[in-house]
FIKE-712977 format. One record per residue: residue in one letter; x, y, z of N, C-alpha, C in turn. Coordinates in nm, 3 decimals. Layout:
A;X;Y;Z;X;Y;Z;X;Y;Z
...
//
This chain:
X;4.047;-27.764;-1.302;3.977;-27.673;-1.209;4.021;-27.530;-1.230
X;4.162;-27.493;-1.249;4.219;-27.416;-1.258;4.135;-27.304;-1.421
X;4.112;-27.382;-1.497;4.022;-27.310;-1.600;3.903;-27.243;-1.620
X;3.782;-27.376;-1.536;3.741;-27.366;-1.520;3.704;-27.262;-1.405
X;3.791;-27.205;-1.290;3.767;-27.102;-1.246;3.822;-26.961;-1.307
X;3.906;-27.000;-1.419;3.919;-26.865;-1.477;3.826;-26.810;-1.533
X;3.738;-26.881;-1.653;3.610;-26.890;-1.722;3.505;-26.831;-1.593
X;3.484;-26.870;-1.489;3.390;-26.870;-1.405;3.402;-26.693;-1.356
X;3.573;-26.668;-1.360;3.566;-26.495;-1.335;3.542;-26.418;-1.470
X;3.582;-26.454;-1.559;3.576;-26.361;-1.656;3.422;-26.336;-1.664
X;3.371;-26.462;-1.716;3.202;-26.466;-1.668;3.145;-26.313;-1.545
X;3.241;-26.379;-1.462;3.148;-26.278;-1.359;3.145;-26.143;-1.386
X;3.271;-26.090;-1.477;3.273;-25.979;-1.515;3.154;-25.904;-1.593
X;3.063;-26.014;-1.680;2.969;-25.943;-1.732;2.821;-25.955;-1.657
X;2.842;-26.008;-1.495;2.742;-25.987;-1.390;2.780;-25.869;-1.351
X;2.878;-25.801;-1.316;2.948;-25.667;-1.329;2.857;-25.566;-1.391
X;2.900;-25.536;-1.539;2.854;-25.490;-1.625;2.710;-25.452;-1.672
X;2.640;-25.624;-1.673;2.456;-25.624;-1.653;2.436;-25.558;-1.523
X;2.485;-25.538;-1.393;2.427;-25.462;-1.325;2.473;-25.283;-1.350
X;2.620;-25.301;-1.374;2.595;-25.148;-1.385;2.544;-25.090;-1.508
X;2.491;-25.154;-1.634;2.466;-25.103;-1.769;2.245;-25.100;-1.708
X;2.223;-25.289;-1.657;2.100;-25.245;-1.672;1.987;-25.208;-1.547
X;2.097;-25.193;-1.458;2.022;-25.210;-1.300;1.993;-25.325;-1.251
X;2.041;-25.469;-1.359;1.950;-25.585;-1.299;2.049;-25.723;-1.403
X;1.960;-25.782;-1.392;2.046;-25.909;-1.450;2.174;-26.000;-1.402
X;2.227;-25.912;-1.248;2.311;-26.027;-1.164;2.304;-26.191;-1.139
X;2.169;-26.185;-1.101;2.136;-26.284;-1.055;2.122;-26.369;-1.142
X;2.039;-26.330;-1.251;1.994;-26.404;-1.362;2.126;-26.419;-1.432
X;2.227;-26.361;-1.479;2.361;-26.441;-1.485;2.442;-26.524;-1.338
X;2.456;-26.460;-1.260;2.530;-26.529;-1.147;2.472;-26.681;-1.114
X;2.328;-26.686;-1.120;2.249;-26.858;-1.110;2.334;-26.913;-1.158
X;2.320;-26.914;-1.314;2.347;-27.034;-1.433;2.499;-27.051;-1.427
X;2.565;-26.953;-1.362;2.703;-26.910;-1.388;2.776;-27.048;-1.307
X;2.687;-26.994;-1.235;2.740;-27.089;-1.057;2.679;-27.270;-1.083
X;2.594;-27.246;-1.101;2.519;-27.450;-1.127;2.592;-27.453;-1.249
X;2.606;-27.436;-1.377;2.619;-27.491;-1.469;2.788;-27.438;-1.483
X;2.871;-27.379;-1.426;3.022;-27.381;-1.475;3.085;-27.442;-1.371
X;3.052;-27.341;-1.245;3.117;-27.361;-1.116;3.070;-27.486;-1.044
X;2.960;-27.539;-1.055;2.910;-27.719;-1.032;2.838;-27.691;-0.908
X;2.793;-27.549;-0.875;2.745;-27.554;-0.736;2.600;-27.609;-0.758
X;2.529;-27.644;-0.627;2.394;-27.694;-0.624;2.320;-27.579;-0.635
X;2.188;-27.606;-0.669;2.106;-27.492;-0.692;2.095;-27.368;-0.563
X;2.035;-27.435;-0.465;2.039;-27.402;-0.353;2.156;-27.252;-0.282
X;2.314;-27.321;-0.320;2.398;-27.280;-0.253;2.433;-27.188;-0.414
X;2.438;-27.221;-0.513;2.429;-27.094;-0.621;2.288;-26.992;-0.628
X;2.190;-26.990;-0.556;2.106;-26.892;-0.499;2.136;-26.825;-0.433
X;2.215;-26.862;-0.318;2.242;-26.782;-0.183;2.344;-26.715;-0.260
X;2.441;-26.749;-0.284;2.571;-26.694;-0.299;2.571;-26.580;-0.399
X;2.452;-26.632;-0.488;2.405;-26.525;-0.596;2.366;-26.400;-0.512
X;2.306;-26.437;-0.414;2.284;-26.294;-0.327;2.362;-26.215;-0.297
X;2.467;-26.282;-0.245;2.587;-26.240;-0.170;2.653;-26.156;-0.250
X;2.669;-26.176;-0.393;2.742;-26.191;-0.526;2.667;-26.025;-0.545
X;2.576;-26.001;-0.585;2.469;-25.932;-0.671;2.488;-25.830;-0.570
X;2.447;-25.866;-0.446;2.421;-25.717;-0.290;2.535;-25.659;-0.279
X;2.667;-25.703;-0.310;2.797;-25.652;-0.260;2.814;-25.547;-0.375
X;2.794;-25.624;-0.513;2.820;-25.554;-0.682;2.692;-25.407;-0.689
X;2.581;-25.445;-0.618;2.501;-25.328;-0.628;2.551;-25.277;-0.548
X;2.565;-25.255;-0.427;2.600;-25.135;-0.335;2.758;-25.065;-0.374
X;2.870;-25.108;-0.462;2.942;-25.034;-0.495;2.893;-24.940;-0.637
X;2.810;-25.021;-0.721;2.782;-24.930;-0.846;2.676;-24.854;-0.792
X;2.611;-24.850;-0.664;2.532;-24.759;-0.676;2.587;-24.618;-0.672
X;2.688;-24.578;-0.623;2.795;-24.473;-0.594;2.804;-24.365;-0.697
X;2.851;-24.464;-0.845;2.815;-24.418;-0.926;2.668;-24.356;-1.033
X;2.592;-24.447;-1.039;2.484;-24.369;-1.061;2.427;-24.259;-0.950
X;2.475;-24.252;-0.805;2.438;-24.154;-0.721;2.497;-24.016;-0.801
X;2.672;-24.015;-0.773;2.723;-23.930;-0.913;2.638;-23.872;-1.004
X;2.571;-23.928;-1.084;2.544;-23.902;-1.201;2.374;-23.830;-1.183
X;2.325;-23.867;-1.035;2.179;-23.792;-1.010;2.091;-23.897;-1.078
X;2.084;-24.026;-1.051;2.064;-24.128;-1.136;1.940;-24.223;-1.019
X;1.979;-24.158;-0.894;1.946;-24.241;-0.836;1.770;-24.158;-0.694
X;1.679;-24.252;-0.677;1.590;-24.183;-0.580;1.622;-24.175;-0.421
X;1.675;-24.139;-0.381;1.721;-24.197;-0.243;1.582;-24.264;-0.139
X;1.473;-24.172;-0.115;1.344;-24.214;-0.075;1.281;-24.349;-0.133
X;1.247;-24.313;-0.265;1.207;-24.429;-0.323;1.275;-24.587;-0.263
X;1.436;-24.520;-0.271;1.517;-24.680;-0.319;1.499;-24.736;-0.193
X;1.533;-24.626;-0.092;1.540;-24.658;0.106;1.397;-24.727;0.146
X;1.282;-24.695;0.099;1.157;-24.766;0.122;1.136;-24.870;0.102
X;1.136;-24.874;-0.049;1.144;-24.974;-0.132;1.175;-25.072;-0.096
X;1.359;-25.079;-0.052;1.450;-25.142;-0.020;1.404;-25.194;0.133
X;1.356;-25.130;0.219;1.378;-25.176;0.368;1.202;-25.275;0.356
X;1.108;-25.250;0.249;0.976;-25.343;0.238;1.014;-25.461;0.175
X;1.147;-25.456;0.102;1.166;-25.584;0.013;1.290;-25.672;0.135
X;1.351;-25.605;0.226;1.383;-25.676;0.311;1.349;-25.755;0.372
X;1.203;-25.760;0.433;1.127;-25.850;0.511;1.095;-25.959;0.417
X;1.040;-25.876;0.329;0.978;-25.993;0.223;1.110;-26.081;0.182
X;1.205;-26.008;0.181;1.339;-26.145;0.104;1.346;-26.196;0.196
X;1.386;-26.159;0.333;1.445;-26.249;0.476;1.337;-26.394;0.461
X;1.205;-26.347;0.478;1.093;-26.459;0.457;1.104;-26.567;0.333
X;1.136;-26.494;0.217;1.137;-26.618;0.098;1.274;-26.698;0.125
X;1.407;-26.634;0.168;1.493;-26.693;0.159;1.514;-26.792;0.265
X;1.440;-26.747;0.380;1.401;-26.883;0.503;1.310;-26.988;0.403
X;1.204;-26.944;0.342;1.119;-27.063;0.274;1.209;-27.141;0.142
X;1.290;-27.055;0.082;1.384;-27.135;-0.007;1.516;-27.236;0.032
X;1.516;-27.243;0.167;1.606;-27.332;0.155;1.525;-27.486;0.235
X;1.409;-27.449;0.195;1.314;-27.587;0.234;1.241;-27.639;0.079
X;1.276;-27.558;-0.035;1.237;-27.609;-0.136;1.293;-27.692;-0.244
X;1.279;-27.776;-0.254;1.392;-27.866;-0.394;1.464;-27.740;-0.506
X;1.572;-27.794;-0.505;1.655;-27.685;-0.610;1.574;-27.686;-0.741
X;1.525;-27.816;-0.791;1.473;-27.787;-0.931;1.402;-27.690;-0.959
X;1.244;-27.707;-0.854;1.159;-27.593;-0.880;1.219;-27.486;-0.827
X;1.334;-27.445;-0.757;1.317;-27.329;-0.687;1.381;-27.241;-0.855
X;1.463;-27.349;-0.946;1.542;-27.278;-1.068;1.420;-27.249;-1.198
X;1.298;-27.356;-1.215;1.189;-27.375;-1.266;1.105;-27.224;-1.256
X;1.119;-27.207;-1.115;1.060;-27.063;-1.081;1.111;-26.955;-1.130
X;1.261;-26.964;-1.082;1.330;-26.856;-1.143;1.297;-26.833;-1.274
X;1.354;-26.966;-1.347;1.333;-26.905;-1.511;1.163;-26.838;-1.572
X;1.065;-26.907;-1.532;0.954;-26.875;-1.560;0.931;-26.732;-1.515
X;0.942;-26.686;-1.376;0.951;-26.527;-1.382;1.056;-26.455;-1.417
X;1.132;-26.514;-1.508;1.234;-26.428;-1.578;1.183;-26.429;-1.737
X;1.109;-26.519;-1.800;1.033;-26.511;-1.933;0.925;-26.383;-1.910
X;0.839;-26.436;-1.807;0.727;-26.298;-1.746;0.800;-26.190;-1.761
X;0.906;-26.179;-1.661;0.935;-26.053;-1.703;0.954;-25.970;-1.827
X;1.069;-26.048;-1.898;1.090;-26.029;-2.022;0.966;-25.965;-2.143
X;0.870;-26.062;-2.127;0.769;-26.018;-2.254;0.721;-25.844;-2.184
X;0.712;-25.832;-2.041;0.674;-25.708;-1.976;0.743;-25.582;-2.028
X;0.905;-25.615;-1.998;0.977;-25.496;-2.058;0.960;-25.487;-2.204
X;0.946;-25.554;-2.318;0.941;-25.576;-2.426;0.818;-25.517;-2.503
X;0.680;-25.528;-2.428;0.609;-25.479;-2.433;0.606;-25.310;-2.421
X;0.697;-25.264;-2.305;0.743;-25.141;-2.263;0.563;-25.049;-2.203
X;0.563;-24.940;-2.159;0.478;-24.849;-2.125;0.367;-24.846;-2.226
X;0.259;-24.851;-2.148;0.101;-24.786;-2.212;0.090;-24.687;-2.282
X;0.173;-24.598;-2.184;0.130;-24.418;-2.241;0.274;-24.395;-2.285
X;0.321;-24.340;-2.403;0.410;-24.297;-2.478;0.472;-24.215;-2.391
X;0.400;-24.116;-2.322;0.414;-23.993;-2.253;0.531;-24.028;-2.158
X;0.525;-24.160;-2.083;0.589;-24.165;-1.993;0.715;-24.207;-2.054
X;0.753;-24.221;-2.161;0.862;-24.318;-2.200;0.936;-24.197;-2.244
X;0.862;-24.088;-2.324;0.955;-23.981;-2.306;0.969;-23.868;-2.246
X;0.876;-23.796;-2.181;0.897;-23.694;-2.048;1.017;-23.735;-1.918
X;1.073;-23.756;-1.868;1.161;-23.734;-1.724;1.062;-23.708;-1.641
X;1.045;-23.815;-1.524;0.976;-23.734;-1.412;1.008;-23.797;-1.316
X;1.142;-23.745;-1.255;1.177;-23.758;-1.148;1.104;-23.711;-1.003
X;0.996;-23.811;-0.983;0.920;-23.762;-0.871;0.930;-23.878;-0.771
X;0.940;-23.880;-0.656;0.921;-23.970;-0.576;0.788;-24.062;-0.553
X;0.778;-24.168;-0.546;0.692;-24.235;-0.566;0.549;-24.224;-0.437
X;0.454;-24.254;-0.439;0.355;-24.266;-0.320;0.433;-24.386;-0.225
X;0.416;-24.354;-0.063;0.448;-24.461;0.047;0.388;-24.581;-0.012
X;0.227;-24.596;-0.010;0.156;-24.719;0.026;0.228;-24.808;-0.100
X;0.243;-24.712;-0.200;0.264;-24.841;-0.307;0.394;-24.876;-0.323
X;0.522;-24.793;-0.276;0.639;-24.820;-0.272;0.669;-24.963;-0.174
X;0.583;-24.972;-0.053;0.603;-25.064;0.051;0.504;-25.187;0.002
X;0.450;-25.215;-0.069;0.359;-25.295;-0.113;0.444;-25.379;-0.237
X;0.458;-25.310;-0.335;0.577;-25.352;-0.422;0.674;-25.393;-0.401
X;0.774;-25.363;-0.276;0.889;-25.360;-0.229;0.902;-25.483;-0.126
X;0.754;-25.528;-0.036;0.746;-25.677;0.025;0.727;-25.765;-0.114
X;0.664;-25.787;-0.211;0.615;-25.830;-0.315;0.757;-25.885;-0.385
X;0.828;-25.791;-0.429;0.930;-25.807;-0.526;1.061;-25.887;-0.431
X;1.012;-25.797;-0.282;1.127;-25.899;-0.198;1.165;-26.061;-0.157
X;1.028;-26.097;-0.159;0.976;-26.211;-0.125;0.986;-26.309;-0.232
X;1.001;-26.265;-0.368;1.030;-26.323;-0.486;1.186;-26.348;-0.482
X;1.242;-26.215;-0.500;1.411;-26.192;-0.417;1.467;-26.315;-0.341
X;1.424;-26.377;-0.229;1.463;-26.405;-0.091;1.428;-26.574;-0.189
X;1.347;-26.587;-0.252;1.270;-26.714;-0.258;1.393;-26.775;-0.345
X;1.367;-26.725;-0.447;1.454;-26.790;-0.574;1.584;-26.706;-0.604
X;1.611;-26.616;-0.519;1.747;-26.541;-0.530;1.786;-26.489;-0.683
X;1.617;-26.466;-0.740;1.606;-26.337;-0.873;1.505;-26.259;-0.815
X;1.500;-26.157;-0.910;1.343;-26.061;-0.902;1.489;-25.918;-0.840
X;1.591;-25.912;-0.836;1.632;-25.848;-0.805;1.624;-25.714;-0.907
X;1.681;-25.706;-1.011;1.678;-25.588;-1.096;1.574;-25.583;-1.209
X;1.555;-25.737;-1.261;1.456;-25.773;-1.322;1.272;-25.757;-1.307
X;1.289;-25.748;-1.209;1.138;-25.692;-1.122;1.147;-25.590;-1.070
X;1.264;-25.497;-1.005;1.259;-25.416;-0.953;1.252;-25.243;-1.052
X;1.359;-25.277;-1.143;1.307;-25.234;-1.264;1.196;-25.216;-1.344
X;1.118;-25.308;-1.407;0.989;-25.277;-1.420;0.913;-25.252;-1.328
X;0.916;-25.251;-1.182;0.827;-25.185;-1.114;0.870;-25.018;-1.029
X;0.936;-25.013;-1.094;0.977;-24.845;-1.068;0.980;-24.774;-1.222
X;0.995;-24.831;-1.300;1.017;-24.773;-1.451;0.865;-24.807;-1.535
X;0.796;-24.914;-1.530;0.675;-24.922;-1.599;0.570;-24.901;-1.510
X;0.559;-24.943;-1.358;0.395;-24.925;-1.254;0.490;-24.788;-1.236
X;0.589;-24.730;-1.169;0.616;-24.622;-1.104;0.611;-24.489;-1.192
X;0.634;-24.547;-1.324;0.662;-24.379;-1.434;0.771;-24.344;-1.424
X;0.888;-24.360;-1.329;1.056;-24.370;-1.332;1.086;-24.364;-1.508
X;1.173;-24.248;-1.537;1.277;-24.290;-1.658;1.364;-24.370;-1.623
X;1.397;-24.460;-1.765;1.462;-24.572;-1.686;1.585;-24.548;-1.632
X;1.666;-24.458;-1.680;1.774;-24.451;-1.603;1.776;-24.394;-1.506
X;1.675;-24.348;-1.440;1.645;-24.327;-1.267;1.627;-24.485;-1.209
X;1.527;-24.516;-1.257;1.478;-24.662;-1.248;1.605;-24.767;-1.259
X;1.717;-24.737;-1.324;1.815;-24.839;-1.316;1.917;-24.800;-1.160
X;1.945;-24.670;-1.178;1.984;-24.669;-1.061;1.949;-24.662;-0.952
X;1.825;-24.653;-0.919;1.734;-24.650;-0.810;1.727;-24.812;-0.754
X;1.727;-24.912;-0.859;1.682;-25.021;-0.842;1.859;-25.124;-0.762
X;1.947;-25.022;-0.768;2.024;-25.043;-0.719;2.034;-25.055;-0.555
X;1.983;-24.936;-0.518;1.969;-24.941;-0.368;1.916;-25.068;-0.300
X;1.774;-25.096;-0.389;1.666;-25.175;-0.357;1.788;-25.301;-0.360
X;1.827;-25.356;-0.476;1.854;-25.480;-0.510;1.977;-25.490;-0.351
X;2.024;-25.420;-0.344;2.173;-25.455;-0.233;2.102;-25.469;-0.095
X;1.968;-25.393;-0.031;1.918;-25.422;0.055;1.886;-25.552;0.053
X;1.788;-25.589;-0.012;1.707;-25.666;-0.049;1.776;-25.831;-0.072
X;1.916;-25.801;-0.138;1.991;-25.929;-0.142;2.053;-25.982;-0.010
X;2.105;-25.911;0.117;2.182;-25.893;0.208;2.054;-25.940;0.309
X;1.952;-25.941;0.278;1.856;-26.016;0.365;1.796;-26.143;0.356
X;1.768;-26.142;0.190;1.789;-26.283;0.160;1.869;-26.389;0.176
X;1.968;-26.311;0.206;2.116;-26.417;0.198;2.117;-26.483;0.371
X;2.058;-26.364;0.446;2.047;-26.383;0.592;1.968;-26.507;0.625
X;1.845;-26.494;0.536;1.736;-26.648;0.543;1.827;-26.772;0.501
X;1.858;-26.746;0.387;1.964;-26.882;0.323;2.015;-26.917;0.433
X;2.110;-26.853;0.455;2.252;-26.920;0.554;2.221;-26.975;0.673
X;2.058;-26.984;0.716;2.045;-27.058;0.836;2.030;-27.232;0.829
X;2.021;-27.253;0.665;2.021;-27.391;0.600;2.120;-27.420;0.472
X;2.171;-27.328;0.435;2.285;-27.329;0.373;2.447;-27.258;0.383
X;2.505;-27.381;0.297;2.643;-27.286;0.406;2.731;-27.295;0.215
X;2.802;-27.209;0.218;2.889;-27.160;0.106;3.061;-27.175;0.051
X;3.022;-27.195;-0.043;3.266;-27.195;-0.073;3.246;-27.042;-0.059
X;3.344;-26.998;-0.025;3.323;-26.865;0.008;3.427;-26.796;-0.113
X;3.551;-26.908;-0.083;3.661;-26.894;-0.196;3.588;-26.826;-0.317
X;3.544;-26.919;-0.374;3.473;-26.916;-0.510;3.380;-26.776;-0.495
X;3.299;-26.761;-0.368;3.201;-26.677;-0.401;3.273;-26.535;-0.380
X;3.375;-26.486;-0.298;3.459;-26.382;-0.330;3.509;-26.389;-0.428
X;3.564;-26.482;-0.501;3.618;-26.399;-0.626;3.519;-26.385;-0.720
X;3.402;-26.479;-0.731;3.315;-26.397;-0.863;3.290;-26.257;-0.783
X;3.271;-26.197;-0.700;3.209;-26.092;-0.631;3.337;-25.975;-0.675
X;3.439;-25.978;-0.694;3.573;-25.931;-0.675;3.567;-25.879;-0.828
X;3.538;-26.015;-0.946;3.502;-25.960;-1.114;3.403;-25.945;-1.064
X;3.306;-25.914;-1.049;3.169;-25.869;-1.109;3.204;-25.740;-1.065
X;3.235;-25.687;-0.898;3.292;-25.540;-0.872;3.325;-25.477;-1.039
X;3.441;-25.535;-1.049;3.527;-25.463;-1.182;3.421;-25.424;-1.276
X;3.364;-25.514;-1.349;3.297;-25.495;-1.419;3.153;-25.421;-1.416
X;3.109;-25.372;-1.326;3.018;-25.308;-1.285;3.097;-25.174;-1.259
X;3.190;-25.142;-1.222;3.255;-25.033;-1.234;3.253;-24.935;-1.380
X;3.274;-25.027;-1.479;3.276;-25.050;-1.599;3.152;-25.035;-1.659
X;3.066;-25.065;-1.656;2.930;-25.063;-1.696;2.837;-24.948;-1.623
X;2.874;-24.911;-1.489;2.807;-24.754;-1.456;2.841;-24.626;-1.558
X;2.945;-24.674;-1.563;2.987;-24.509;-1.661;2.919;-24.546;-1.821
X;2.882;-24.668;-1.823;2.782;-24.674;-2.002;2.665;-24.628;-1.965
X;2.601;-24.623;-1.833;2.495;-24.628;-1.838;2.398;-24.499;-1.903
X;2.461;-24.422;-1.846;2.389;-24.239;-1.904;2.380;-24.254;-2.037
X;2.503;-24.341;-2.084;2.513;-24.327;-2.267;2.452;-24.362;-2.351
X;2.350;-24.473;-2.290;2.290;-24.560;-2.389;2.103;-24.524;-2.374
X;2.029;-24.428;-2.483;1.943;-24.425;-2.525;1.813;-24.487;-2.420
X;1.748;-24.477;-2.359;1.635;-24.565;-2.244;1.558;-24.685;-2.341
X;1.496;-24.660;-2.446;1.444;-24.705;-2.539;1.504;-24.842;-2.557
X;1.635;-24.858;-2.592;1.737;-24.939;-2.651;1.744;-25.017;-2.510
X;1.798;-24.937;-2.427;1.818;-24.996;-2.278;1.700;-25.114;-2.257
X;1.566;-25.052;-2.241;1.490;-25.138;-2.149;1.465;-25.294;-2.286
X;1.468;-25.241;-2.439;1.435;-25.353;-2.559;1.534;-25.503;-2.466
X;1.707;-25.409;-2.489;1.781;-25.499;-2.467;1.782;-25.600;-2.364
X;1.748;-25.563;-2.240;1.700;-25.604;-2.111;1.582;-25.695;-2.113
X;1.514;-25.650;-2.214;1.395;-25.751;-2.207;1.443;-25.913;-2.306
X;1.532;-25.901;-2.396;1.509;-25.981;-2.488;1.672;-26.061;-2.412
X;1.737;-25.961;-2.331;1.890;-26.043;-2.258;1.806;-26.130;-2.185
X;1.683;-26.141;-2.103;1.607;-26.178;-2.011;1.536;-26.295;-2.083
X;1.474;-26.298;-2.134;1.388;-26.436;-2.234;1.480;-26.505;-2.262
X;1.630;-26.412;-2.280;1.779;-26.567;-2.391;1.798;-26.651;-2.265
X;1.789;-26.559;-2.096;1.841;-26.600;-2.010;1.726;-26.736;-1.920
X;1.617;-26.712;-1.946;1.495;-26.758;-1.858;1.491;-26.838;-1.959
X;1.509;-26.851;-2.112;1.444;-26.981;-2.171;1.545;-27.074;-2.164
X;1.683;-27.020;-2.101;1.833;-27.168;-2.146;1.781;-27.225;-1.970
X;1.747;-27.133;-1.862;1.771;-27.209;-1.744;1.648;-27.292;-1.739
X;1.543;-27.261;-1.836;1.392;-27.323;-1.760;1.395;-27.459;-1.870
X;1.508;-27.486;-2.059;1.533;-27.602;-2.070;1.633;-27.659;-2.057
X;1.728;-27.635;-1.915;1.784;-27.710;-1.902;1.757;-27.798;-1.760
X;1.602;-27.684;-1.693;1.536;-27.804;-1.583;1.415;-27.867;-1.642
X;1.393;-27.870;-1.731;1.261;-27.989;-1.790;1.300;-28.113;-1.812
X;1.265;-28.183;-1.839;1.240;-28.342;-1.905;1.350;-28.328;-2.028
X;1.408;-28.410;-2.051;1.486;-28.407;-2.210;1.372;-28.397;-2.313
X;1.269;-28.521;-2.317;1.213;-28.526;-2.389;1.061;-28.427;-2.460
X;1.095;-28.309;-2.302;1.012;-28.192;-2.327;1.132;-28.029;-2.363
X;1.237;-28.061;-2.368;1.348;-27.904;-2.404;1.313;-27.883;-2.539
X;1.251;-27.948;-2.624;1.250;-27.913;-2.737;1.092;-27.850;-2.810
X;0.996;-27.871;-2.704;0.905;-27.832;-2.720;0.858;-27.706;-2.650
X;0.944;-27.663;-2.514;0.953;-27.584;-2.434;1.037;-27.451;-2.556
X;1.158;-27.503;-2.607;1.189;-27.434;-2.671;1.128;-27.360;-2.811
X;1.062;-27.466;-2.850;0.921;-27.375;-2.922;0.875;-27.299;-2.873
X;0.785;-27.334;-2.799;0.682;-27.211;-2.750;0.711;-27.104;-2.662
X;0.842;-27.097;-2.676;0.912;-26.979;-2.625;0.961;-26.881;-2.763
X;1.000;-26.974;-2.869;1.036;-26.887;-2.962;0.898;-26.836;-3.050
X;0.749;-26.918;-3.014;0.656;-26.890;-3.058;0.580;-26.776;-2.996
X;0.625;-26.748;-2.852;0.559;-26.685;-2.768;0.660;-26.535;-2.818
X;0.774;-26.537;-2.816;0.855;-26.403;-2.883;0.818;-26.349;-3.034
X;0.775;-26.437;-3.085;0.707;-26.418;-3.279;0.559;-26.352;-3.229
X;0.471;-26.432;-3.147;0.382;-26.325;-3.119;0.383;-26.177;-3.064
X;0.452;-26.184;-2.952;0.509;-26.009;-2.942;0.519;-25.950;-3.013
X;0.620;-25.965;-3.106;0.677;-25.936;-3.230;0.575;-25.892;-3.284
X;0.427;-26.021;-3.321;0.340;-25.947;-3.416;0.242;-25.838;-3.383
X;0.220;-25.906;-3.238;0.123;-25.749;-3.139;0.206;-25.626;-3.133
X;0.304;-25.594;-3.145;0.424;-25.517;-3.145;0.397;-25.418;-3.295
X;0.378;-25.536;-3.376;0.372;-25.468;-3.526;0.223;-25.428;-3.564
X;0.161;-25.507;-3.519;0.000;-25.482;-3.579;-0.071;-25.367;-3.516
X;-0.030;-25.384;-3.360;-0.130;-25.340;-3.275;-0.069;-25.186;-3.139
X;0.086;-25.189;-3.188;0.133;-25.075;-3.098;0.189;-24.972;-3.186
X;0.141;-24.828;-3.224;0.222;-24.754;-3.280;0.305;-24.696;-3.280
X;0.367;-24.703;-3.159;0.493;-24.710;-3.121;0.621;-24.785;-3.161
X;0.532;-24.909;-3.205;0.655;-25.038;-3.196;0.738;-25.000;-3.272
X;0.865;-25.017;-3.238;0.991;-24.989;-3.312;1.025;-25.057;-3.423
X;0.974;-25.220;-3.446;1.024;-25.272;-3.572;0.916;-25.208;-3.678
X;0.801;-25.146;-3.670;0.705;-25.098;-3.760;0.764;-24.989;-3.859
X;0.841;-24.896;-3.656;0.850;-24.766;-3.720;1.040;-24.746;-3.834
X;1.109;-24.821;-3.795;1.216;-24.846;-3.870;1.182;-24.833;-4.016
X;1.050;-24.921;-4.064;1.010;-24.877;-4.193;0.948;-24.843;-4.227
X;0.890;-24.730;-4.110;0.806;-24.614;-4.158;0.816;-24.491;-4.191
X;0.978;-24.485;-4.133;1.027;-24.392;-4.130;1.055;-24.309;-4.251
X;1.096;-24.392;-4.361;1.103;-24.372;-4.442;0.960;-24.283;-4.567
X;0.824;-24.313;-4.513;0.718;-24.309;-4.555;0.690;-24.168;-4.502
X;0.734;-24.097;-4.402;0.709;-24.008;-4.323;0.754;-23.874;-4.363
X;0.908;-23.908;-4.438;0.929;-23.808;-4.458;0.912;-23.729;-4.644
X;0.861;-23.571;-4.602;0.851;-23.536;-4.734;0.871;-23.547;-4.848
X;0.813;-23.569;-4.968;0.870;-23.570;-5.061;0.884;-23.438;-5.144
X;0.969;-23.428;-5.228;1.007;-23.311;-5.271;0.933;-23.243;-5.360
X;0.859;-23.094;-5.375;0.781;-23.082;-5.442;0.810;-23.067;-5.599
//
């Protein structure tokens, strides 16, 4: 046991880190972290994931505040529309079988994935800055939406909240990462409120992953300014598909993980090729175009 909870903190350290490097990805590590090391049930590694994720965002948000990283309006709206909506899913999730409630998770964590991967329509937005505050109607519309996903399956926290401030909102992402901070710590701290009226928690266990992930999120705010937006949102998208395709085959059928696992690696080869054929943007195109571009000597 004794190992196994060492493994289980060090782990948490890079729930830490994914939140302060990408604004998101707590949850989606803290789940698998908790059912598959720590032996918890689905259920009670949801909730706790909340608990886990809301405590780790509201200290790294501090830091991206520092850094001017963050919307205060946006996140406060956002955040208090995705409250209701989490309080509601997380009352309806603890009436749902753990399988599908993890089935769910992973499947809108693939969705997501191909979304960021895909990245922005208009070029424009991916490289201009436009730190503008978002419209009410659609901040509170998004913000019940993304909450209610939140509250249900105890993801959609940075993973949704992120692409919907950085790809529907026009957010650079590193506004969008730290912005999505506010949101995610509201938003978890209400969900967790629905849980706990049908689930109850080791608390042991769930303070100390909360205790590493702190650290490590400490740790990962100060990378965040450093690392390129471009690179940021690729990485996020493709950390997200490694993460949504191990949890969604390890709840199927045995005799379907291997076919699931195809058409996941078939569904990433197509990106890949709409990516290359059809976006001129796409980065694996332009790597060797680069070369074609520039002058030759007269």
């Amino acid at each position: 046991m004794t190992l196994t909870l060492l493994l289980v903190l060090a782990l948490s350290v890079v729930i830490g880190l994914s939140l302060g490097v990408l604004g998101g990805g707590g949850s989606i590590l803290t789940v698998p972290i908790l059912v598959y090391v720590a032996g918890f049930d689905a259920k009670e590694a949801i909730a706790a994931s909340l608990f886990v994720v809301g405590v780790t965002s509201a200290v790294s948000v501090f830091s991206h505040a520092r850094g001017g990283r963050v919307m205060w309006r946006t996140g406060l709206i956002f955040g208090a529309a995705g409250m209701a909506g989490a309080f509601v899913g997380g009352l309806l999730g603890g009436h749902i079988p753990g399988q599908i409630l993890l089935i769910a998770f992973a499947v809108m964590m693939v969705a997501t994935s191909v979304a960021m991967l895909r990245g922005r329509k208009k070029k424009s937005d991916a490289d201009a800055p436009v730190k503008h505050e978002l419209p009410l109607g659609r901040v509170l519309l998004d913000g019940a939406v993304v909450g209610l996903v939140t509250g249900l399956v105890g993801a959609g926290g940075g993973f949704l909240v992120v692409p919907a401030l950085a790809l529907l909102g026009g957010l650079p992402m590193s506004i969008a990462v730290g912005t999505s901070l506010v949101v995610i710590a509201m938003k978890s701290f209400a969900g967790l409120a629905g849980y706990l009226t049908t689930v109850q928690l080791d608390w042991g266990i769930t303070l100390g992953v909360t205790a590493a992930a702190i650290a490590g999120t400490l740790i990962g705010s100060r990378l965040a300014g450093r690392i390129p937006e471009a690179a940021l949102r690729k990485a996020f998208g493709w950390f997200v598909l490694a993460m949504g395709t191990f949890v969604l085959i390890q709840q199927a059928p045995a005799d379907l993980r291997w076919f699931i696992a195809a058409g996941v690696g078939t569904l990433a080869a197509a990106t890949a090729g709409v990516c290359w054929f059809f976006i001129t943007s796409c980065p694996l195109r332009n790597r060797s175009g680069r070369r074609s571009n520039v002058p030759t000597p007269a």
